[in-house]
C-alpha positions in Angstrom: -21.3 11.7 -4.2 -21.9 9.1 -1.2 -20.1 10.9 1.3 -20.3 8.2 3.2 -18.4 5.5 1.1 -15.6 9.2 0.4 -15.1 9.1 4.1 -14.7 5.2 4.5 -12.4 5.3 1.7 -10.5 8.0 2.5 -9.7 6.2 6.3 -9.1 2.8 4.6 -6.0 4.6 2.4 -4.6 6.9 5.1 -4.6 3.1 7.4 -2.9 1.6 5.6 -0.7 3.7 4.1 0.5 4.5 7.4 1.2 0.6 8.5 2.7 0.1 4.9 5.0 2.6 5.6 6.5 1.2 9.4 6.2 -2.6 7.7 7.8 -1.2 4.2 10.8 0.4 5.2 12.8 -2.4 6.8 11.7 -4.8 4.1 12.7 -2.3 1.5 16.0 -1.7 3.3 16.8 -5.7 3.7 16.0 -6.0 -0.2 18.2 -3.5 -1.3 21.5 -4.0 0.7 21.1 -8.1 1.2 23.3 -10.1 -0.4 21.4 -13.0 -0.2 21.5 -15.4 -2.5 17.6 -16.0 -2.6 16.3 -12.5 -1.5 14.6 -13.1 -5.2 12.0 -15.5 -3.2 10.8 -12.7 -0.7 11.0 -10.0 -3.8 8.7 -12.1 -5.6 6.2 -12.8 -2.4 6.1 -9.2 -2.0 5.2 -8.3 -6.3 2.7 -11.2 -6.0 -0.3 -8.9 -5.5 0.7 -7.0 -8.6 0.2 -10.1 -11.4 -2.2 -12.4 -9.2 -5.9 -11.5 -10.2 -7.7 -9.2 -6.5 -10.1 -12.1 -6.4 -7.9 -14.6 -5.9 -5.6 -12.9 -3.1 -9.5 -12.6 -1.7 -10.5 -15.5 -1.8 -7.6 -17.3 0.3 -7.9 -14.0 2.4 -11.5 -14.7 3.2 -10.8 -18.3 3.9 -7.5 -17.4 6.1 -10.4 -15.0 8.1 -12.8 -17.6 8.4 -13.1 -19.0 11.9 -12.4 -22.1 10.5 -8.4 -21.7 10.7 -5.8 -21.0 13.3 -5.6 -17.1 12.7 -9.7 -16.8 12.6 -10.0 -18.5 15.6 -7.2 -16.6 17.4 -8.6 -13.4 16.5 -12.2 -14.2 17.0 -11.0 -15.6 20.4 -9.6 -12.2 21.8 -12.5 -9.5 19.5 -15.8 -12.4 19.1 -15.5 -11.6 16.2 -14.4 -12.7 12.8 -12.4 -10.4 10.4 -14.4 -11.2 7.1 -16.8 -8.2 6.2 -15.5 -5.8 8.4 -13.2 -2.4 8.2 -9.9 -5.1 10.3 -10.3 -7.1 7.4 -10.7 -4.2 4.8 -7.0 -2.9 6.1 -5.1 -6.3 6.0 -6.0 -7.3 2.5 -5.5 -3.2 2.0 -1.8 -4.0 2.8 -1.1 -7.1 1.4 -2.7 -6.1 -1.5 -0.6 -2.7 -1.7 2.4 -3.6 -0.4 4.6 -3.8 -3.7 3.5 -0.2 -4.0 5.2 1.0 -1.3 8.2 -1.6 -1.3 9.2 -1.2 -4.5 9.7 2.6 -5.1 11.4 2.7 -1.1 13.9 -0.3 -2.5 14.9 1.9 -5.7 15.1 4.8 -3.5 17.4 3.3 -1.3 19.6 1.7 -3.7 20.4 4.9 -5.8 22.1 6.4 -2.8 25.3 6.9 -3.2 27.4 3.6 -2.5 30.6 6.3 -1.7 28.5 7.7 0.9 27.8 4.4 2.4 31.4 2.6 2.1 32.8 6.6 3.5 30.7 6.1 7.1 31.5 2.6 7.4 35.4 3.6 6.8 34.9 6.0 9.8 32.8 3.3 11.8 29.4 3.9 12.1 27.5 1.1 12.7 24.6 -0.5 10.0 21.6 1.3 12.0 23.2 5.1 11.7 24.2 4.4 8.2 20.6 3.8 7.7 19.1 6.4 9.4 21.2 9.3 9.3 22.8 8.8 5.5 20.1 6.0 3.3 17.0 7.6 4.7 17.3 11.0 4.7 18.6 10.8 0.9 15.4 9.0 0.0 13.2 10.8 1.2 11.5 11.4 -2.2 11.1 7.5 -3.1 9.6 7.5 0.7 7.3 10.2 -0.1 6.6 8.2 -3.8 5.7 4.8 -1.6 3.3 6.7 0.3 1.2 8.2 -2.2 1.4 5.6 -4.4 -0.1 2.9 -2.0 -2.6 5.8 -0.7 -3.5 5.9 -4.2 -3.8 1.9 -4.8 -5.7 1.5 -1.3 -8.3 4.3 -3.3 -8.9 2.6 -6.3 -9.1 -1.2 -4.8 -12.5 -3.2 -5.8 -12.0 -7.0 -6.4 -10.1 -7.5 -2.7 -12.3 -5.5 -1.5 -15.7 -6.9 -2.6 -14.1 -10.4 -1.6 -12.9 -9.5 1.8 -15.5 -6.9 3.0 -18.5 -7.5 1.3 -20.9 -4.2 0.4 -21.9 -3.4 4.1 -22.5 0.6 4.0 -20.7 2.4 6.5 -18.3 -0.4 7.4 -16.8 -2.0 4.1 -18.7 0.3 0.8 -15.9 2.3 -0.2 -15.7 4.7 -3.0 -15.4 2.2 -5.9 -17.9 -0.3 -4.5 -20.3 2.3 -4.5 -19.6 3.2 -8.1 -20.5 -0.3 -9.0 -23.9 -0.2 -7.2 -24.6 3.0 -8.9 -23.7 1.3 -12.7 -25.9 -1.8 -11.0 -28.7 0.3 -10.6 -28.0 2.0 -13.4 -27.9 5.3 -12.1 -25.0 6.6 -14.5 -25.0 10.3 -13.4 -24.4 9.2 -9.8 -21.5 7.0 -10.8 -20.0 9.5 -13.4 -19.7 11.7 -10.9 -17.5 9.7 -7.9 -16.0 8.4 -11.4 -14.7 11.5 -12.7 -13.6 12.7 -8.7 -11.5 9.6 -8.5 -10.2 10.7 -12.1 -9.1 13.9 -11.0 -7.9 12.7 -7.6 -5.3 9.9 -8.9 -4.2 12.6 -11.6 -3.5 15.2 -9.2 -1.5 12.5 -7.2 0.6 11.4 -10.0 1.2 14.9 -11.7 2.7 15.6 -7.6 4.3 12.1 -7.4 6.2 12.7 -10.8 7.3 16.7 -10.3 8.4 16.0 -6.7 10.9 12.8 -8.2 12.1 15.6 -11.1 12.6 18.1 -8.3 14.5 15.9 -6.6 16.8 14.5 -9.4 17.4 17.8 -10.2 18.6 18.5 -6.6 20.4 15.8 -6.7 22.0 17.1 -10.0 23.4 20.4 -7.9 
């Protein structure tokens, strides 16, 4: 095990499931309680990542952090630096690349609460921002919960966005799947059967706790 690459990883996923989570939960909200017309648009923006191939969102991620373009240069300007091939640029593409992950499960959380519950405060005059967080967020907490592990989970597992955005620089951009790949490369197959069958284990265990909490709580919700 390259406890190096477990430790990268393992900072990369808890990054950026943190940010997904404060940029996630307003988006979610707006998607499930707009009645806009063409919310469809920013619903399929934010699925993109799931059909559209890693090395494609990587590419135009490694040309949008090139210095050549208005974003590269404004960053480079206030760090001298670029983002391409280093841990800044590993945790943007990290959330862009998870983001349906953690929107999607938060918008079907919030739209399964109770409408009664919703129309009842509004009746008695509470305003749209202690509707949301004294009645919508507190009753999805378990779809919060599900977004969280879930894009922890993706942000794990990543390669192709990844490889494209970060290169294989040990200590700043190998992770825990890049690493497999240089083991199977050198064909050292123990080495990579081993981080292999961790990750195996580790995405199980997050499911197995992902699907019983989500029982639990339908069942609660059942009472």
């Amino acid at each position: 095990m390259n406890w190096q690459a477990l430790a990268l990883t393992a900072k990369l996923a808890a990054l950026t499931s943190l940010v997904l989570m404060l940029i996630s939960v307003p988006i979610a909200l707006w998607l499930a309680f707009s009645q806009r017309r063409w919310k469809f648009l920013l619903e399929a923006v934010v699925g993109l990542p799931i059909v559209l191939p890693p090395t494609v969102l990587g590419l135009y991620l490694l040309m949008a952090f090139g210095s050549g373009t208005a974003a590269g240069q404004w960053y480079s300007r206030i760090t001298g630096s670029t983002l391409a091939f280093t841990f800044g640029g590993l945790v943007i593409a990290s959330v862009l690349y998870s983001l349906p992950f953690a929107v999607n499960p938060i918008a079907a959380g919030f739209r399964s609460v109770d409408q009664k519950l919703i129309d009842a405060a509004r009746t008695l005059g509470v305003n749209k921002s202690k509707i949301y967080w004294r009645i919508v967020l507190p009753l999805a907490w378990p779809a919060l919960v599900t977004g969280l592990v879930l894009s922890f989970a993706h942000t794990v597992g990543e390669f192709g966005v990844v490889l494209m955005v970060g290169g294989n620089i040990p200590g700043v951009t190998r992770t825990l799947s890049i690493d497999i790949y240089d083991q199977v490369q050198s064909l050292n197959y123990a080495s990579a059967n081993q981080t292999a069958l961790a990750l195996l284990f580790f995405s199980y265990a997050l499911l197995c706790a992902v699907y019983g909490l989500n029982r639990r709580a339908f069942a609660w919700g059942g009472h």
